[in-house]
C-alpha positions, -999 to 999 in steps of 0.1 A, spaced: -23 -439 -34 -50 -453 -12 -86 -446 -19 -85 -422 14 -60 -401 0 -79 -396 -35 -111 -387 -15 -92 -362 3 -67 -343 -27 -104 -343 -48 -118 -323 -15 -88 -301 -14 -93 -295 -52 -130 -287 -45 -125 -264 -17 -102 -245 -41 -127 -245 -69 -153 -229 -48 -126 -205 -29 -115 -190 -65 -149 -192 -80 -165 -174 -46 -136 -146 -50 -141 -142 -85 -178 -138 -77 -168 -113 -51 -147 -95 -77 -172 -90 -103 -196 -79 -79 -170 -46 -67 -164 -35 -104 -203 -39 -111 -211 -8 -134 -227 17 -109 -252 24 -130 -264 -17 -125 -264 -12 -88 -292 -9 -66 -288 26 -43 -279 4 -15 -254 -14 -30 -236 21 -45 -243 33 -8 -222 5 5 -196 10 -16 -190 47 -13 -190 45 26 -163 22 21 -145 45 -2 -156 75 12 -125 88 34 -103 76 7 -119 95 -24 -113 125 -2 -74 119 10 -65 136 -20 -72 157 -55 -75 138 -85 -98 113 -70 -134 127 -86 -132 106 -119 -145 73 -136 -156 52 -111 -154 76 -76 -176 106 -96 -203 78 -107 -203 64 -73 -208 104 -58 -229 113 -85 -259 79 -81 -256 86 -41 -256 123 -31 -273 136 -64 -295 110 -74 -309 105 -36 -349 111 -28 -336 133 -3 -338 164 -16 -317 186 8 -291 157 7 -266 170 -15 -267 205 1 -258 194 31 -232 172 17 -217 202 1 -216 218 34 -202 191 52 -170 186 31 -170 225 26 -165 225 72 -142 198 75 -114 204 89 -97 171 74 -104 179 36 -76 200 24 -88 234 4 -78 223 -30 -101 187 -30 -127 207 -15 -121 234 -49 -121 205 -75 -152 191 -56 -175 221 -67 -159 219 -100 -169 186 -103 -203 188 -90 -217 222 -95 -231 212 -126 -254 186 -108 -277 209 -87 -302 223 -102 -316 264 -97 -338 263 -69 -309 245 -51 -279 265 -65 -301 295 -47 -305 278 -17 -266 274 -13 -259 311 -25 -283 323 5 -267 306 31 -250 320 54 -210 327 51 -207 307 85 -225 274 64 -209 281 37 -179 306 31 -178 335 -1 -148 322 -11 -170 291 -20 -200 310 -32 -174 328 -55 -167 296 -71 -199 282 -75 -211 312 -88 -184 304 -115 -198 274 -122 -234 280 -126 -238 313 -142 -261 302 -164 -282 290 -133 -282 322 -111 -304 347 -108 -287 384 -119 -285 399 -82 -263 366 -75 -239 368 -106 -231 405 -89 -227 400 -59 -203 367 -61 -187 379 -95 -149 367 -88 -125 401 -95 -97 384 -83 -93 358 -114 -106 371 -142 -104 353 -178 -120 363 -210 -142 329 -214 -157 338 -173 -167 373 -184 -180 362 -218 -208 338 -201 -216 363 -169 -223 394 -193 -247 370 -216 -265 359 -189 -275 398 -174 -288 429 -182 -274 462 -197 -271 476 -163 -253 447 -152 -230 442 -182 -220 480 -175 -212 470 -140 -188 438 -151 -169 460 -179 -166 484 -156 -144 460 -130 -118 450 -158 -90 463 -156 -76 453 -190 -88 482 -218 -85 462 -244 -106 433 -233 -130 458 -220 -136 476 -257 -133 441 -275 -160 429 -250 -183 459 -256 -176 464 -287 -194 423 -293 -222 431 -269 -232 468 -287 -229 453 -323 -264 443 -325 -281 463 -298 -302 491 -304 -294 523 -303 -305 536 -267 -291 505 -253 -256 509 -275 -257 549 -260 -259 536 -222 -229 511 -227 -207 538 -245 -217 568 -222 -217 543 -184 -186 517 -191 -159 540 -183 -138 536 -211 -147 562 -239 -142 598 -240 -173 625 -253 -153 618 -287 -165 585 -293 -195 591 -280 -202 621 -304 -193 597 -332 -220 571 -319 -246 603 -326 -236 615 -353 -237 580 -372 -269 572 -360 -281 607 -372 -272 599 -403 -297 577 -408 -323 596 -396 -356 617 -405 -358 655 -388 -383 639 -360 -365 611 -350 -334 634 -349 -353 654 -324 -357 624 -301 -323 617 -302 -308 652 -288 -339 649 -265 -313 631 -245 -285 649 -245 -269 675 -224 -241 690 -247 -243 688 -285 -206 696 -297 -206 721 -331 -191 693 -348 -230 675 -338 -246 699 -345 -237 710 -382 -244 673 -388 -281 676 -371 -281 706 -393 -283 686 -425 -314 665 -408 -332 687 -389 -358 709 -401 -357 746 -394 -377 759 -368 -384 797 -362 -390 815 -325 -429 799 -323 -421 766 -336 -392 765 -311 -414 775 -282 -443 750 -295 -417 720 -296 -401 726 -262 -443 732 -248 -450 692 -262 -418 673 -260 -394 660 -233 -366 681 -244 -328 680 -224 -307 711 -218 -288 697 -253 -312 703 -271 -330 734 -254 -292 749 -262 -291 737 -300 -328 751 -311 -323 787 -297 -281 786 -308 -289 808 -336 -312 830 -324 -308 866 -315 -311 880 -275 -349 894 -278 -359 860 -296 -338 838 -270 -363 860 -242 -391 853 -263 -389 818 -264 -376 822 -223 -405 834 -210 -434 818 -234 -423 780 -224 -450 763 -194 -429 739 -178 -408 757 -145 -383 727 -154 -378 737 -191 -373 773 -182 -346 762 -155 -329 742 -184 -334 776 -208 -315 801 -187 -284 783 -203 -292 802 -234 -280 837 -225 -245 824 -216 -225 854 -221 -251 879 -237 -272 892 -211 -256 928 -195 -259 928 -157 -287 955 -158 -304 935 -177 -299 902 -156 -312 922 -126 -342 931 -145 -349 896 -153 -345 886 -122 -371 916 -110 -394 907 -134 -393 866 -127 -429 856 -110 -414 817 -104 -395 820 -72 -377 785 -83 -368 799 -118 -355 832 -98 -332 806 -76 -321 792 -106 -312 825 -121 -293 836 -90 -276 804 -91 -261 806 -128 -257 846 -125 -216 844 -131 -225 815 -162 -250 843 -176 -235 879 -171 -213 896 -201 
């Protein structure tokens, strides 16, 4: 071998060195961690990749969700991964389910202010079907009027109705239970959420999630009565409409007797309900029921009293009453419940 040939196999050799050591180079460089890259350099990569992290589902993990994550969440623009979210939401080349495992993925990553700013968006920027899911995903995120509105009815698991009715109020939690259709989700459910709140709030979920009859609802009372002084028992039929005998021989036991001009002094200085208007003047006789009739103040009160003479006022003397009545609204009230009032 001639000293030409040597020369020119070591330059062939070289030139090989430096092609392998230039391609490794170029290798490392593509699996860089993406958290050592600059924001161009992940930039250039994912517009590369771009078209084909979308092509199909399965394609948001390791490397591809990094690579999303460092340039449409971690961007300085703010409105950036909004309108990234609506882009791949409105294409027409991204097939349903990648653009469903996309909010998955990535609802987690925006932050309230912004997961508001999607859910007021118009349906034509973003449809409900979306606003459903993302909803879904960021219930502990969203504001109560948004967990409402976008609750998803159609797919409805035990885990997605635990973290919606922990994250709004009673009134809200009566309006979820009141959408399942499973029973026995729905008591187990309430049951958890009443265990350890107070009693007015326990007496709004039983009597508003339609689910109970007056039965169980009569047992809520008469447990909670059970533990009660004679005026704090007072408050409590305060609020009701009907007491049931079986209540009250059990308020009975609590309650302290009242005669004709205590009765008329309590109704005077208390919010009282028809319940309990009914329950103080139960055992009374006609004249005393009249009595306290005609001494209470409130027009309202006396509307809520004429329930009193249920089936023990004659006619003549239902026409006298009425004769005698001064308060043209109580009168009106009177005509309206003669047939609840005549004997």
């Amino acid at each position: 071998m001639n000293i030409f040939e040597k020369l020119k196999n070591e330059l062939k050799n070289k030139l090989k060195l430096t092609k392998e050591k230039f391609r490794s180079k170029k290798y490392v460089y593509l699996q860089k961690p993406i958290c050592d890259m600059s924001y161009k350099e992940a930039l250039k990569e994912f517009k590369i990749k771009e078209k084909i992290i979308f092509e199909q589902e399965g394609n948001f993990e390791g490397r591809n969700k990094d690579l999303i994550e460092k340039v449409i969440y971690k961007s300085k623009d703010n409105d950036l991964a909004i309108n990234y979210l609506k882009k791949i939401l409105n294409s027409n080349n991204i097939s349903k389910g990648i653009k469903v495992e996309y909010i998955k993925c990535f609802s987690n990553l925006y932050d309230e202010n912004e997961l508001c700013k999607i859910m007021t968006l118009e349906d034509a920027q973003i449809e409900e079907q979306y606003k459903v899911l993302i909803v879904r995903e960021g219930i502990e995120k969203l504001p109560e009027d948004i967990l409402l509105k976008y609750f998803d009815y159609t797919n409805i698991d035990e885990k997605y109705v635990r973290r919606i009715i922990k994250n709004v109020s009673i009134d809200g939690k009566i309006t979820i239970l009141n959408h399942l259709k499973d029973d026995k989700l729905k008591e187990k459910l309430l049951l958890e959420e009443t265990m350890y709140m107070g009693f007015d709030d326990t007496k709004k979920m039983y009597e508003e999630v339609i689910l109970y009859g007056y039965r169980e609802i009569e047992d809520l009372y008469i447990e909670k009565v059970k533990t009660l002084n004679s005026e704090d028992a007072l408050q409590i039929i305060n609020q009701i409409n009907y007491i049931s005998p079986k209540l009250a021989n059990e308020l009975d036991k609590v309650v302290e007797h009242m005669d004709v001009d205590g009765v008329i002094e309590y109704i005077n200085n208390n919010e009282v309900n028809k319940g309990s208007i009914i329950y103080l003047n139960r055992k009374f006789c006609l004249e005393d029921k009249k009595k306290v009739f005609y001494n209470l103040i409130s027009e309202n009160n006396r509307k809520k009293a004429i329930v009193i003479f249920a089936n023990e006022v004659s006619r003549r003397d239902f026409r006298k009453m009425l004769d005698e009545e001064k308060s043209d609204v109580v009168r009106c009230e009177l005509e309206k419940n003669e047939s609840l009032i005549v004997a």
